[in-house]
C-alpha positions as CSV (number, residue, x, y, z in Angstrom):
1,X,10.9,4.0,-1.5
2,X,12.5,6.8,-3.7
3,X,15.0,7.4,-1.1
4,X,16.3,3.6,-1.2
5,X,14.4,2.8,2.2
6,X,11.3,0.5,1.8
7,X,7.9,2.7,2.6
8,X,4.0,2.6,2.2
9,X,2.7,5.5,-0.6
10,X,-0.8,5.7,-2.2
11,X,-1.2,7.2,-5.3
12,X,-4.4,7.6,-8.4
13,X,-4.9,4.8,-10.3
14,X,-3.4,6.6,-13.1
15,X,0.0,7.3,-11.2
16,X,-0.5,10.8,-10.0
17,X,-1.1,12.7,-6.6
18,X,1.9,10.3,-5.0
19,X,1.7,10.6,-1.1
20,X,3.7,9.0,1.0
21,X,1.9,7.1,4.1
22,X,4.7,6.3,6.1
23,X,8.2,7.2,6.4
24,X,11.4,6.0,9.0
25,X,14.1,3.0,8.6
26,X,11.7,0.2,9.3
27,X,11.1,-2.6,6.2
28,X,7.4,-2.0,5.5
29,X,5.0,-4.3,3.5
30,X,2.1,-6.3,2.8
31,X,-0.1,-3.4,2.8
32,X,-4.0,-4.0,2.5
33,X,-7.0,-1.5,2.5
34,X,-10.0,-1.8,4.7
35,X,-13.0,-2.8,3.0
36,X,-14.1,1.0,3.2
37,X,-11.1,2.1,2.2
38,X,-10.4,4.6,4.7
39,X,-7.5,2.8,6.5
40,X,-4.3,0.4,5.8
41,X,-3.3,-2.6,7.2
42,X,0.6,-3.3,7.3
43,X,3.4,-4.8,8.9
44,X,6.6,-3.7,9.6
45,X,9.7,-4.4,11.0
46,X,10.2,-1.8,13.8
47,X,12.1,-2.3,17.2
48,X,13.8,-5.4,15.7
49,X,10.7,-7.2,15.0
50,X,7.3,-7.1,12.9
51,X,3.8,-5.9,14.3
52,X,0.8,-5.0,12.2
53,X,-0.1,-1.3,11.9
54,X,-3.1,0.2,10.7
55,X,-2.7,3.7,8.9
56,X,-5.7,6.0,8.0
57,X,-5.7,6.6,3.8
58,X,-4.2,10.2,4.2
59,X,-1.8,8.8,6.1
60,X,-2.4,11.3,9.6
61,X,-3.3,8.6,12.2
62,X,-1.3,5.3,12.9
63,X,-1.4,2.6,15.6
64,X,-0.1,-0.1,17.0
65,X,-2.5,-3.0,16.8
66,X,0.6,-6.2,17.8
67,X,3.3,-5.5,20.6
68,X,5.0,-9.0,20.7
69,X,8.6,-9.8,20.2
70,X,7.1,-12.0,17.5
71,X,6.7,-11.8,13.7
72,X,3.1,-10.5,12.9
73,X,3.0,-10.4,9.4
74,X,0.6,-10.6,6.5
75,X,-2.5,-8.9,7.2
76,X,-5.7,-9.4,5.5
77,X,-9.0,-7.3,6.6
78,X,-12.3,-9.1,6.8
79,X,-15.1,-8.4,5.0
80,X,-17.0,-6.0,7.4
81,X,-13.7,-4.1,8.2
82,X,-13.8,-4.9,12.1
83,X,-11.1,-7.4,12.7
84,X,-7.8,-8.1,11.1
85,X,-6.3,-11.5,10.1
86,X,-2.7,-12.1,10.4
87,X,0.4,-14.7,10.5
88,X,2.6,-15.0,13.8
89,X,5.1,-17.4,15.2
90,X,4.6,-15.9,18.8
91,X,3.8,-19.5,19.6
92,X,6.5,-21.2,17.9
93,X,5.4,-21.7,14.3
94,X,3.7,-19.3,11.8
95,X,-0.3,-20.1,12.6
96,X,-3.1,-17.5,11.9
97,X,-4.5,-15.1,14.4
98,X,-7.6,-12.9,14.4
99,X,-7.6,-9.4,16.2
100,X,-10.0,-6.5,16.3
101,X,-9.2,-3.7,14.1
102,X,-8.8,-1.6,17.3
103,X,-6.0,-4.1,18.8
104,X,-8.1,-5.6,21.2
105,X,-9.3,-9.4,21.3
106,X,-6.5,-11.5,19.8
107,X,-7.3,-15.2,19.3
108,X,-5.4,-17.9,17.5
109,X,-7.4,-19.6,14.5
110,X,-4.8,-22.3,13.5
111,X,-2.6,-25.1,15.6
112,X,-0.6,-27.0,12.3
113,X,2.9,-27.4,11.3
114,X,4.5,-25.3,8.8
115,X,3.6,-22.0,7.3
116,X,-0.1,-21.2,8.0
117,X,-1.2,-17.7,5.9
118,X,-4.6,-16.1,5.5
119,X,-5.2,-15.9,1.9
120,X,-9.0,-14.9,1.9
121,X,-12.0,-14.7,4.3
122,X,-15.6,-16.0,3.9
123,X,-18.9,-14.3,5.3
């Protein structure tokens, strides 16, 4: 951020109307818009660990969606904007998890060593 801490602002394409999104001590990142573009996906480290937050575009509402002691990182919205995909090692090694954009109905999509990271989705 401008102030030396790491934070989430949107801006015009052409570099003007700067707002900042978020704004506390916390390393923030991987940020991706909903297929609507009303809301942001991001995680950040908060509380000694990263969860995945969801931020509305002007930046007024924010939640929670992960509450594990785990690293969620990496989110990715799918195409019809209802569910978020993510990277966690909550089980032991990164894998890739599914949850709804509200925070409800997590489910684990992969089960393989190594780093496992959602890089796109199909319909």
């Amino acid at each position: 951020g401008r102030d030396g801490n790491t934070e989430i602002y949107v801006m015009r394409s052409e570099g003007t109307d700067v707002v900042r999104l978020t704004n506390n001590s916390a390393l923030e990142g991987r940020a991706a818009w909903s297929p609507d573009g009303s809301r942001m996906a991001f995680h950040a480290y908060r509380d000694g660990n990263a969860d995945i937050y969801v931020i509305d575009a002007d930046g007024m509402s924010e939640t929670q969606l992960t509450h594990d002691p785990a690293k969620d990182r990496f989110p990715m919205w799918s195409p019809d904007g209802r569910r978020i995909g993510f990277t966690s090692d909550r089980n032991g090694d990164d894998e890739i998890y599914i949850i709804t954009a509200d925070g409800t109905g997590l489910v684990r999509l992969t089960n393989s060593a190594g780093l496992d990271v959602l890089d796109s989705w199909r319909r």
